[in-house]
C-alpha positions as CSV (number, residue, x, y, z in Angstrom):
1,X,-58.1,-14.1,18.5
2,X,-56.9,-14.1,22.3
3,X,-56.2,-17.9,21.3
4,X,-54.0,-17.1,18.7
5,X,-51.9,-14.5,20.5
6,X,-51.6,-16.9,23.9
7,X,-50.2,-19.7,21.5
8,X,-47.9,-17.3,19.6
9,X,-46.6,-16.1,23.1
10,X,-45.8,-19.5,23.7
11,X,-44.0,-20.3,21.1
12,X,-41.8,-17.4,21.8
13,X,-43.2,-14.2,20.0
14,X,-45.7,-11.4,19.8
15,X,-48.7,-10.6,17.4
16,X,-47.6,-8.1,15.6
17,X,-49.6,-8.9,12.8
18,X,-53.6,-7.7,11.8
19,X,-55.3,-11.6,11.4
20,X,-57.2,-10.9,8.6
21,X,-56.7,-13.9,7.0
22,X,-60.0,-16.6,7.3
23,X,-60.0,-20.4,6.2
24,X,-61.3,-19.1,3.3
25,X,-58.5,-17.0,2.6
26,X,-56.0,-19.2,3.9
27,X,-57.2,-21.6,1.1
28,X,-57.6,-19.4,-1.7
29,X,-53.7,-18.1,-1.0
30,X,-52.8,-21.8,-0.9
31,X,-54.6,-23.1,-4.1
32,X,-53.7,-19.7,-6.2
33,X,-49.7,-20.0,-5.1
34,X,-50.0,-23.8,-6.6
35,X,-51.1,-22.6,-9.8
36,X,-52.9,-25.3,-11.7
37,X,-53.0,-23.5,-15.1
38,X,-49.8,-21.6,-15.0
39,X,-47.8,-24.4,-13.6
40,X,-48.7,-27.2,-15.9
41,X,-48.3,-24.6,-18.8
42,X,-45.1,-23.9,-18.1
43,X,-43.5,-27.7,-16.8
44,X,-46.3,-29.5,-18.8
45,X,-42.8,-30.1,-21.4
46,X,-41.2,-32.1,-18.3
47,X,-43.7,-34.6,-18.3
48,X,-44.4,-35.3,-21.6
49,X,-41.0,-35.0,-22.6
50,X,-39.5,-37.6,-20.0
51,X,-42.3,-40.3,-20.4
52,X,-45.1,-39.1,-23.2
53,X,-48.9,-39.8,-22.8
54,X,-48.6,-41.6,-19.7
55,X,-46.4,-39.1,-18.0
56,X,-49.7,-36.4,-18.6
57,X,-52.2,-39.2,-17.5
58,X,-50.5,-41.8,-14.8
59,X,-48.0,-39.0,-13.9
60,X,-50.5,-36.1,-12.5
61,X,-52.4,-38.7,-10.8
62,X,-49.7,-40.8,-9.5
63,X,-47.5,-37.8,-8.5
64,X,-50.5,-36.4,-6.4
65,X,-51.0,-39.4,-4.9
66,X,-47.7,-39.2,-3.9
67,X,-47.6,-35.6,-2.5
68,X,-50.8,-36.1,0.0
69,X,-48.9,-37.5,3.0
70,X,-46.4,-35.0,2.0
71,X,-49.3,-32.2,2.4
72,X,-50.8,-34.3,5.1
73,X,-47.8,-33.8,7.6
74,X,-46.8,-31.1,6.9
75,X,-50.1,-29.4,7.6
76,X,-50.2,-31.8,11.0
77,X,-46.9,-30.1,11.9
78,X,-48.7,-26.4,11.2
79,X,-51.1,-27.1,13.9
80,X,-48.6,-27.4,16.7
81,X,-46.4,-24.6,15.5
82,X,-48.0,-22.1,13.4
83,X,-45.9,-19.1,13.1
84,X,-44.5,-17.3,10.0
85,X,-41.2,-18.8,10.4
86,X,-42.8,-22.1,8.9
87,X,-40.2,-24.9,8.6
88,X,-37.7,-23.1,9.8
89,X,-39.5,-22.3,12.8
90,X,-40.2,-26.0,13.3
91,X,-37.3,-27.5,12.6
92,X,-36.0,-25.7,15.6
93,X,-38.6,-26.6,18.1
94,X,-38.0,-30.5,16.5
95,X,-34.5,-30.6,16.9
96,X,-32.2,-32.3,19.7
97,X,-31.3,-30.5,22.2
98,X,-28.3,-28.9,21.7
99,X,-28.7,-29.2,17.6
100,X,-31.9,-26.1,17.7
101,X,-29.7,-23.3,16.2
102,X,-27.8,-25.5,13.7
103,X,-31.0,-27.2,12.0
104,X,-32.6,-23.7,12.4
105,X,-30.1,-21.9,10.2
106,X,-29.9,-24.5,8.0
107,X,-33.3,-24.8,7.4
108,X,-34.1,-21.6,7.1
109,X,-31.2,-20.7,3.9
110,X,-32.9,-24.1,2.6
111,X,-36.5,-22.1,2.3
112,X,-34.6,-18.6,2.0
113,X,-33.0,-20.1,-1.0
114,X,-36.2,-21.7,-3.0
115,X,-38.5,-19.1,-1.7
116,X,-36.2,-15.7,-3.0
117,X,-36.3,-17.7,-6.2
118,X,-39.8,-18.9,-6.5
119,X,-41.5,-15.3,-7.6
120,X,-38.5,-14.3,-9.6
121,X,-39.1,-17.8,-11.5
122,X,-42.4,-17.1,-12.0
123,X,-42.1,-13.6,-13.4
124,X,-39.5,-14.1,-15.7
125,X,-41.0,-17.2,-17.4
126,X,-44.0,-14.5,-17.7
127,X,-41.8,-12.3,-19.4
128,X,-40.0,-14.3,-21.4
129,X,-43.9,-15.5,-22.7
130,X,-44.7,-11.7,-23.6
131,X,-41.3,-11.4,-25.2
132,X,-42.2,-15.0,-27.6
133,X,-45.8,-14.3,-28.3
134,X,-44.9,-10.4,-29.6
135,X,-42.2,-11.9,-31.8
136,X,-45.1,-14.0,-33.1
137,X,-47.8,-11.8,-33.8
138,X,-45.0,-9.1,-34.6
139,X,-43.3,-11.1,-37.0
140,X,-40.3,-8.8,-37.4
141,X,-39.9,-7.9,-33.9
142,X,-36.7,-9.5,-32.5
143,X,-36.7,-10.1,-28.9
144,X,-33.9,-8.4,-26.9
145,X,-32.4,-9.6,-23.4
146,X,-33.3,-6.1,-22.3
147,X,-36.7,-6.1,-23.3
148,X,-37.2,-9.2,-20.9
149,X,-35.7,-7.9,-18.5
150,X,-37.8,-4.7,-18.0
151,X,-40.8,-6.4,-18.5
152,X,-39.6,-9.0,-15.4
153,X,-38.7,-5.8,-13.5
154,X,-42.3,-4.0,-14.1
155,X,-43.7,-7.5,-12.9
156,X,-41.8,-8.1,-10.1
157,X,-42.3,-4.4,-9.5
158,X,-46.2,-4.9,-9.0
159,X,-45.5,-7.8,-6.5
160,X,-43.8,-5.6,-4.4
161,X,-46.2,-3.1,-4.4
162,X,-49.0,-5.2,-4.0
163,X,-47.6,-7.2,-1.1
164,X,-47.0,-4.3,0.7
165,X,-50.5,-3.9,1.4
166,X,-52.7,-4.6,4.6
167,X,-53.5,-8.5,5.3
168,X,-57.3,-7.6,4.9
169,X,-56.6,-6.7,1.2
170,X,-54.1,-9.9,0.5
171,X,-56.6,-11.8,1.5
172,X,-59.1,-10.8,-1.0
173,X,-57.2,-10.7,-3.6
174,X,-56.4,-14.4,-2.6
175,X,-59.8,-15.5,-3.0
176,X,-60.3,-13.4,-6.2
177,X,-57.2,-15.3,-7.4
178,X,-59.0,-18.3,-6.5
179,X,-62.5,-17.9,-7.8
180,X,-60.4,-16.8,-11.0
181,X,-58.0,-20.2,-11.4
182,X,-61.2,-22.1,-10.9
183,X,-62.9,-20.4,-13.7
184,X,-59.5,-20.5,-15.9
185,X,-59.4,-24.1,-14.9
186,X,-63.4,-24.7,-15.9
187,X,-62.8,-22.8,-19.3
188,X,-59.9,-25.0,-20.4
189,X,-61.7,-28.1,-19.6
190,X,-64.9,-26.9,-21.5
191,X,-63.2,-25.3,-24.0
192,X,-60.7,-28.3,-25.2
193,X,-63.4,-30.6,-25.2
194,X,-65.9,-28.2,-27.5
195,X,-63.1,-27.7,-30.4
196,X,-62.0,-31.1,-30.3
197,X,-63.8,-31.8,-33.6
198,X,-61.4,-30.2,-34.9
199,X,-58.7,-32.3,-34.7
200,X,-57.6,-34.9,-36.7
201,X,-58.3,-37.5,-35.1
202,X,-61.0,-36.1,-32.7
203,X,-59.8,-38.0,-29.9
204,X,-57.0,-40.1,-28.9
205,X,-57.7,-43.5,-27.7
206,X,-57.9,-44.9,-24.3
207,X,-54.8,-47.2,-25.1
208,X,-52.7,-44.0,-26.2
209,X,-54.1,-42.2,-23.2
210,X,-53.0,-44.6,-20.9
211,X,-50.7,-47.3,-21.8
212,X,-48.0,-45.7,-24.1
213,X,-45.0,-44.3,-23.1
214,X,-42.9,-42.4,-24.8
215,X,-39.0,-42.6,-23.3
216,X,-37.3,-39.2,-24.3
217,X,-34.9,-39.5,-21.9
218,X,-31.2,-41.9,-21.4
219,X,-32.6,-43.0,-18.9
220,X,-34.8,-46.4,-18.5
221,X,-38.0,-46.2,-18.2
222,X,-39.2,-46.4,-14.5
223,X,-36.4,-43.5,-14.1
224,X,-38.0,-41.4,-17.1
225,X,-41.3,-41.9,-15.8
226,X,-40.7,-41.1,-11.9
227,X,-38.8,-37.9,-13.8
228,X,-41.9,-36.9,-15.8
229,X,-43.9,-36.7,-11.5
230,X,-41.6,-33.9,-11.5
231,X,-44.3,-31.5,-13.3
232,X,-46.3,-32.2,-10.1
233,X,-44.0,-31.9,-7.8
234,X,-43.1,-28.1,-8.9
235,X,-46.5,-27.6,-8.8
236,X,-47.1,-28.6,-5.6
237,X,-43.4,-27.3,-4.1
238,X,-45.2,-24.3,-2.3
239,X,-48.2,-26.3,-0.6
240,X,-46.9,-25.1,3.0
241,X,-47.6,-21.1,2.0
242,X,-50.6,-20.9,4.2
243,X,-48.2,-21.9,7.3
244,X,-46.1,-18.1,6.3
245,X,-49.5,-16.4,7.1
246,X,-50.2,-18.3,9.7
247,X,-49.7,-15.2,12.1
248,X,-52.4,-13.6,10.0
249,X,-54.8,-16.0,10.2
250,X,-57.8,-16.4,12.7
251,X,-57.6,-20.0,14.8
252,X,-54.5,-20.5,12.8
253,X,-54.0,-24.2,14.8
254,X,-57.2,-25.3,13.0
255,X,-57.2,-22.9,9.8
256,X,-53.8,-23.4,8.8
257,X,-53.6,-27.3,8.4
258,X,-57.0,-27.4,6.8
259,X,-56.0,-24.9,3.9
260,X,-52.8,-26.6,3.2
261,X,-54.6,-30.1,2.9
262,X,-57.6,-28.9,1.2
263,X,-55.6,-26.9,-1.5
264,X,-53.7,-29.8,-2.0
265,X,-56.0,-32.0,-2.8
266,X,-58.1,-29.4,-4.7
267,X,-54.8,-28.6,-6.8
268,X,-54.7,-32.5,-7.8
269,X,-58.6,-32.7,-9.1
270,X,-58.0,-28.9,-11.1
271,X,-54.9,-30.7,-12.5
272,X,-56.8,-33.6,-13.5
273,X,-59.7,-31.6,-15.2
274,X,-57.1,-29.4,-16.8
275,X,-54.5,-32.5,-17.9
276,X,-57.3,-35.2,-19.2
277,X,-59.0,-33.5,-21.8
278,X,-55.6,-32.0,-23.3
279,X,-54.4,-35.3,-23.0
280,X,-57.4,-36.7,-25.3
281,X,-56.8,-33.9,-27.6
282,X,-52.8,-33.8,-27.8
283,X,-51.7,-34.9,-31.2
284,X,-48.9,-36.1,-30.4
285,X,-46.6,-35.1,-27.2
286,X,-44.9,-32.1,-28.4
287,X,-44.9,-30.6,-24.9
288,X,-45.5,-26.9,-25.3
289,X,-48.8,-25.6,-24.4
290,X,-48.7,-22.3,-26.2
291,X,-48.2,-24.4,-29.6
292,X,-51.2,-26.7,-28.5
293,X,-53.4,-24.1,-28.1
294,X,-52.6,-22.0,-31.0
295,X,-53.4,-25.1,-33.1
296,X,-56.4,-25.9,-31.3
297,X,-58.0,-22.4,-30.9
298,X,-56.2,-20.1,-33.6
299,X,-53.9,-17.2,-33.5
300,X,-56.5,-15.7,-31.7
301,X,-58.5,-18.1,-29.5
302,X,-54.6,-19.0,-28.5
303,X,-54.3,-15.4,-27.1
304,X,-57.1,-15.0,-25.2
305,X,-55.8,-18.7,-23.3
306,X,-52.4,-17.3,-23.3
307,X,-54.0,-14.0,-21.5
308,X,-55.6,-15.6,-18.8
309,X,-52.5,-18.2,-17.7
310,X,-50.7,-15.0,-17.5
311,X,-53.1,-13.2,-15.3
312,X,-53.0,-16.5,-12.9
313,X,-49.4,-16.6,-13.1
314,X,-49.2,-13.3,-11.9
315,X,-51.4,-14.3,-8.7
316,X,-49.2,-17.6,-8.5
317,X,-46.4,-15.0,-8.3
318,X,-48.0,-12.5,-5.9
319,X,-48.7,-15.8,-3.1
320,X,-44.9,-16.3,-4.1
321,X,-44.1,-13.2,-3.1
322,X,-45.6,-13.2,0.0
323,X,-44.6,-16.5,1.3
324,X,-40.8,-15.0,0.6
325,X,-41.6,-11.8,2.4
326,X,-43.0,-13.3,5.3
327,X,-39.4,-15.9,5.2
328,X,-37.1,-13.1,5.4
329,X,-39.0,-11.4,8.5
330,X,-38.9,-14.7,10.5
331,X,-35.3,-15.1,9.6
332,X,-34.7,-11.6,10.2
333,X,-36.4,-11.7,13.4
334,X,-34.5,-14.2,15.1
335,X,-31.5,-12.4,13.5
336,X,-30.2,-15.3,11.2
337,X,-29.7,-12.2,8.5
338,X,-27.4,-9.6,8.0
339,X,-28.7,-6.1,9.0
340,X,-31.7,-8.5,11.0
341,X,-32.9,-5.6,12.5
342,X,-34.1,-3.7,9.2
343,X,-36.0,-7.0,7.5
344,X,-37.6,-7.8,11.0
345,X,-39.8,-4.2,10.8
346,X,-43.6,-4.3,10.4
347,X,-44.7,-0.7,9.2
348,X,-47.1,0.8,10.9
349,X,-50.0,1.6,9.2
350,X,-50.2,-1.8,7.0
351,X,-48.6,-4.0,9.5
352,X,-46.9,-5.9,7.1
353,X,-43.2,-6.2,6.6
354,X,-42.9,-4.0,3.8
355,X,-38.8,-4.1,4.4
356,X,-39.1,-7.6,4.4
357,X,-40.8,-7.1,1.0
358,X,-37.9,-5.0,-0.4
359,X,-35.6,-7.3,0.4
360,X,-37.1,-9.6,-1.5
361,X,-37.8,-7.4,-4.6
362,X,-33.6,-6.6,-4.3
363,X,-33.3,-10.4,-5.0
364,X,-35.2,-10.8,-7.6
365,X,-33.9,-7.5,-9.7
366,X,-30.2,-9.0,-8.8
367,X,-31.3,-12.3,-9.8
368,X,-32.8,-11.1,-13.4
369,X,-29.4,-9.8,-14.6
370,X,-27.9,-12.8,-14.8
371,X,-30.0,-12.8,-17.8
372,X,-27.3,-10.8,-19.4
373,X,-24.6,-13.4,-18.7
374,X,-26.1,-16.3,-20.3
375,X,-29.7,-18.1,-20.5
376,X,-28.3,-20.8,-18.9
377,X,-26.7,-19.1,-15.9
378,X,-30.8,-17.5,-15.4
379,X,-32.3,-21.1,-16.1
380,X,-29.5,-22.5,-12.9
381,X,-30.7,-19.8,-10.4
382,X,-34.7,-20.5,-10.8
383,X,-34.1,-24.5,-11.3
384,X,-33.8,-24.8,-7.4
385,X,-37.4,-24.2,-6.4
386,X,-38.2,-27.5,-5.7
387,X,-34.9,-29.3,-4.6
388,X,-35.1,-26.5,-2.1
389,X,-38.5,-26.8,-1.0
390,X,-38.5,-30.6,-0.9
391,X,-34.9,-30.8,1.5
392,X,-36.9,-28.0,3.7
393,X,-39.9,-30.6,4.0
394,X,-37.8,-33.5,4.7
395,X,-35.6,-31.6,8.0
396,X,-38.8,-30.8,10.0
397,X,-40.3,-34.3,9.3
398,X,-37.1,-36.3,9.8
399,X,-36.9,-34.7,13.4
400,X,-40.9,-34.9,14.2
401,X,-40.0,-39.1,13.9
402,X,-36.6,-39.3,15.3
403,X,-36.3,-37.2,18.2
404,X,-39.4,-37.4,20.0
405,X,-40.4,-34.1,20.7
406,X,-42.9,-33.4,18.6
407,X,-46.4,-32.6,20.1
408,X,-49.8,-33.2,18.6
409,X,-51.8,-29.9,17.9
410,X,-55.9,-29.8,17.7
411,X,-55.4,-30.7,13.8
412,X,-53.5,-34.0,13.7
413,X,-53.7,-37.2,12.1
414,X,-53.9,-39.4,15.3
415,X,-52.8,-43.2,14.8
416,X,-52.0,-42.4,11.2
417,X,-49.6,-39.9,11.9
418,X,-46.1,-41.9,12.0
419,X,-47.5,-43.8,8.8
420,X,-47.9,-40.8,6.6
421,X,-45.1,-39.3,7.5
422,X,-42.7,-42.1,7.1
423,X,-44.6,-42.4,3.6
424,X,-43.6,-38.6,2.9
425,X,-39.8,-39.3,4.1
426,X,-39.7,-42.3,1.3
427,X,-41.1,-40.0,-1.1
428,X,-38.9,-37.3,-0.1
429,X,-35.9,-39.7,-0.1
430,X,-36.4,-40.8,-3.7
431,X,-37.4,-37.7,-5.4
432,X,-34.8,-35.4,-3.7
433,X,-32.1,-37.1,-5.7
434,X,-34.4,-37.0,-9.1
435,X,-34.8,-33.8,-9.0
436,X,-30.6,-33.3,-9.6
437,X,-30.8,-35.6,-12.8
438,X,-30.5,-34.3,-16.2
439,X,-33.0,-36.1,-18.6
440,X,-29.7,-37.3,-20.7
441,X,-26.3,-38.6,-20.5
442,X,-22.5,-39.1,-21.5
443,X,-22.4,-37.6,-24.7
444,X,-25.9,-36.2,-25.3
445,X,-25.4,-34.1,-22.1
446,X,-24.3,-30.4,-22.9
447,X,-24.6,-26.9,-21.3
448,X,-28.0,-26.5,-22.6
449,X,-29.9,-29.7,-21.2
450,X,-27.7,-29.8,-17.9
451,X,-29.4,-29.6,-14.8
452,X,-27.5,-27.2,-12.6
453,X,-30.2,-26.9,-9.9
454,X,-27.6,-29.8,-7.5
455,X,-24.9,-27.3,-7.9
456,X,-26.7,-23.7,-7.2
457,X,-28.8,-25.1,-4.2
458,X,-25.7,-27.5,-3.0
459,X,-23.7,-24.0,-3.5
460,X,-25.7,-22.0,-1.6
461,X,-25.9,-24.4,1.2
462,X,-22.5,-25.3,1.4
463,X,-21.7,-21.1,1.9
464,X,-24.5,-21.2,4.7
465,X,-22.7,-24.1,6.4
466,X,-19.3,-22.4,6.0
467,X,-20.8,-19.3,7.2
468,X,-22.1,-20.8,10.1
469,X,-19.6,-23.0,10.9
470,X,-17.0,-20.0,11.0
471,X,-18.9,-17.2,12.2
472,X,-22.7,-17.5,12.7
473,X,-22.5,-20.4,15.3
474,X,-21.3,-18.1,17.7
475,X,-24.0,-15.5,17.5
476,X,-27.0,-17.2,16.0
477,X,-29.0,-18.7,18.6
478,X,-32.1,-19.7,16.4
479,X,-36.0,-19.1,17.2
480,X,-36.7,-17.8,20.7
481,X,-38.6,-21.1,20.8
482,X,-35.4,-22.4,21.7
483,X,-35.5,-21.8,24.8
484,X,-38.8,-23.2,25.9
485,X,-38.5,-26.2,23.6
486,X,-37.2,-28.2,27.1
487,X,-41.0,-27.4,28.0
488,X,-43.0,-27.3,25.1
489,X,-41.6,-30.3,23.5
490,X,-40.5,-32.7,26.3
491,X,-38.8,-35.8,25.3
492,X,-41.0,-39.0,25.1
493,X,-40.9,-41.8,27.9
């Protein structure tokens, strides 16, 4: 414990924070905000829609492949900086001198921006699967905007009262989250295996399995297959939540990177167990996994799977929550928000930022009445998850190789540590742009299959750049890091 508040006092700041948060914990948060189940239930459609069988099979395992040096540097970066500022904290200390505020502020509406989004996201698509599955066992219930929308605001609703509570009870609700995804995650696999007799046919081949793809894109094929990776890459957008508790969490330099790799890799071999059996079992790639398992279950064996993704979504959501909370106190701590002084609060007797938590709830009862304008304008604002997680990734660990100034923690990847993360840069570099493509084009491309999630992220960024370029570069002086980074970071050579 001392060790944890001498290196948060050199990196600038105070413990304010209980650290109630273990390994353990730190794991379980990671793996439950990752979501096997309710993540592949709900972007499952992505991958079989853009590339068929083989987007399920060579795309979960490819895709995960891929993400590891992602996870791998990112959790090497946690190490040396762990504070709840996260990325944004470290592209800070990472930048040239001179360049610390800019990348800061940058950064930081990059992560504000996926992260405010991310348990709103989560919620809704929760609501709007209550809404669906009432208007099917209700057949003449219609489903009304408002209905959805008060059943996203009870939702996020118990996020925000759940989040306010003490570390010590986040963190076993983490590992209850987990021990409960793992179960959800053995049931599935069991359970999809046991009732495939009967399908017609029991099983799909090995060749179908593996070697057929199905283009449903306008794309070519290499293109429609690197688009059906993005299932797994919104799956794995949040990996870096344990780094947002890290000022929670006991030998954080040691506990932190460990939970973000181990959930990671953990996340890819629940996906598998989850993906291979449905992918056996699928008869043919119709993409929706409420539809596969009321077919392979019944009405009511469909319910009680529908039942249980929800319950892990809502944990999935809860880590959400808390990753976003702990985003706007850093921000609001170094004063990169307006009214910085009210989000930067810890209350007192759960020493939490329960502000910081409001302010979060705010966005995402704003953000759920766009409903009312159209489904498309709703669909835009929770589309930018993952662009905005993956440009937050690539800032920190385009400085850590360029400018020098990046210094190994206890956890690090020794001589393999410029490799991995130049192969996380490449991956970043190609997918980044992929993840602003619609799945059509010319004059198959409409309002309903456009992709808007270039034009709300690129929107809010370009008002943070404005903003800062006319006002906050005059004020905004970034992490209190800042000033030491001269000594903790000094340049190479």
């Amino acid at each position: 414990m001392e060790d944890d508040r001498k290196t948060l006092e050199r990196l600038g700041y105070r413990s304010d924070f209980k650290r109630s948060f273990s390994f353990y914990s730190q794991f379980s948060v990671g793996f439950t905000v990752l979501g096997v189940v309710p993540s592949i239930c709900i972007t499952m459609n992505l991958a079989v829609g853009s590339a068929g069988f083989a987007g399920l099979s060579w795309g979960w395992i490819v895709g995960s492949i891929l993400m590891l040096p992602v996870a791998l540097s990112v959790a090497e970066i946690s190490s040396s900086l762990p504070t709840a500022g996260s990325l944004y904290f470290c592209s800070a200390a990472l930048a040239p001198q001179g360049w610390s505020s800019t990348f800061a502020f940058l950064s930081g509406w990059s992560s504000l921006s996926g992260w405010s989004s991310a348990g709103p996201s989560v919620d809704y698509a929760m609501a709007s699967m209550i809404t669906t599955q009432a208007s099917v066992l209700v057949e003449s219930y219609n489903v009304q905007t408002w209905h959805t929308y008060l059943i996203y605001l009870a939702i996020l609703t118990s996020h925000f009262l759940v989040v306010c509570s003490p570390s010590k009870v986040l963190a076993r609700l983490s590992i209850a989250s987990m021990w409960f995804n793992c179960l959800c995650i053995l049931g599935i696999f069991v359970t999809v295996l046991v009732t495939a007799r009967n399908h017609q046919p029991h099983f799909q081949t090995n060749a179908n399995v593996w070697t057929t793809m199905q283009n449903g894109t306008d794309w070519p094929n290499g293109l429609a297959f690197l688009q059906s990776l993005l299932m797994v890459i919104y799956t794995f957008a949040g990996l870096e939540v344990p780094l947002h508790l890290s000022e929670e969490c006991e030998h954080a330099s040691i506990n932190v990177p460990r939970a973000i790799a181990w959930s990671t890799f953990a996340c890819g071999i629940g996906g598998l167990l989850v993906l291979l059996p449905i992918s056996y079992t699928l008869c043919a790639p119709e993409g929706f996994m409420s539809a596969y398992f009321t077919r392979a279950l019944g009405k009511e064996g469909g319910l009680v799977v529908f039942s249980l993704v929800l319950i892990c979504a809502w944990f999935v959501s809860m880590g959400c929550s808390i990753s976003a909370s702990r985003v706007v106190f850093a921000l609001g701590r170094d004063g990169a928000l307006p009214y910085s002084a009210f989000w930067k609060v810890i209350n007192a007797r759960t020493h939490t930022p329960c502000n910081a938590v409001f302010g979060t709830w705010i966005i995402g009862a704003l953000l759920g009445l766009l409903a009312f304008a159209s489904p498309y304008a709703i669909n835009a604002i929770f589309s930018i998850l993952a662009l905005a997680q993956m440009t937050s990734f690539s800032i920190p660990l385009t400085l850590k190789i360029f400018t020098g100034r990046f210094k190994q923690g206890p956890w690090n990847l020794g001589r393999w540590s410029t490799p991995m993360n130049v192969l996380a840069l490449i991956f970043l570099a190609v997918f980044i742009p992929i993840l602003c493509f619609p799945t059509v084009k010319g004059h198959d491309l409409t309002w309903q299959n456009m992709n808007f999630a270039v034009l709300v992220f690129g929107g809010v960024m370009l008002l943070a750049t404005l903003w800062y370029i006319v006002d906050a570069r005059k004020w905004f002086r970034g992490p209190q890091v800042a000033l030491l980074v001269s000594v903790l970071f000094p340049p190479r050579g």
